[in-house]
C-alpha positions as CSV (number, residue, x, y, z in Angstrom):
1,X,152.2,78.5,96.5
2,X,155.5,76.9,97.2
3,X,156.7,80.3,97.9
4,X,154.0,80.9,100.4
5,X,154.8,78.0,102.2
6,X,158.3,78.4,102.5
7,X,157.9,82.3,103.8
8,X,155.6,80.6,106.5
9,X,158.4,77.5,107.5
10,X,160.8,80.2,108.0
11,X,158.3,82.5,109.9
12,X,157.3,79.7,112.3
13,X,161.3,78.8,112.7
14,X,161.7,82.1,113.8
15,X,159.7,82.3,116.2
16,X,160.2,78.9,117.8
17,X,164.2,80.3,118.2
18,X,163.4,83.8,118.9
19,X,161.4,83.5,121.9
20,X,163.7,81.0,124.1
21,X,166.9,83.6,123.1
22,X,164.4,87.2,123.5
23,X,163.8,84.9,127.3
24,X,167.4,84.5,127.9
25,X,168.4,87.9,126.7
26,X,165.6,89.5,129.4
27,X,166.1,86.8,132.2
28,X,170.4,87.0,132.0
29,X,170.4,90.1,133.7
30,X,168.1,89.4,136.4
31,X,170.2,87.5,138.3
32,X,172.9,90.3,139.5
33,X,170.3,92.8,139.4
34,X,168.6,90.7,142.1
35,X,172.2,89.8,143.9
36,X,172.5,93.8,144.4
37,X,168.8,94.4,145.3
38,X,169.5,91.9,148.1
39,X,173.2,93.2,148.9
40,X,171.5,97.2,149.4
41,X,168.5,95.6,151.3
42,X,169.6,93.0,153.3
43,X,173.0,93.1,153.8
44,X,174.0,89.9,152.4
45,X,176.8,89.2,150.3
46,X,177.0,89.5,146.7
47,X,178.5,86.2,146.6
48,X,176.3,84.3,149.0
């Protein structure tokens, strides 16, 4: 039983930390994808 509940502690831990970095990992590279979608579009800078 102690086992059990240690297996689930470190499940639950997991998950807490691996869904903020699985956001950050997906959301980091949005941010020059959208710089160049607006730079072939709009003509703005890529630094503006």
């Amino acid at each position: 039983m102690e086992l059990l509940l240690q297996i689930f502690t470190i499940l639950i831990m997991a998950v807490v930390g691996g869904l903020p970095c699985l956001y950050m990992l997906l959301s980091l590279p949005a941010v020059p994808i959208w710089k160049i979608y607006r730079s072939c579009k709009y003509h703005i800078s890529f630094w503006d």
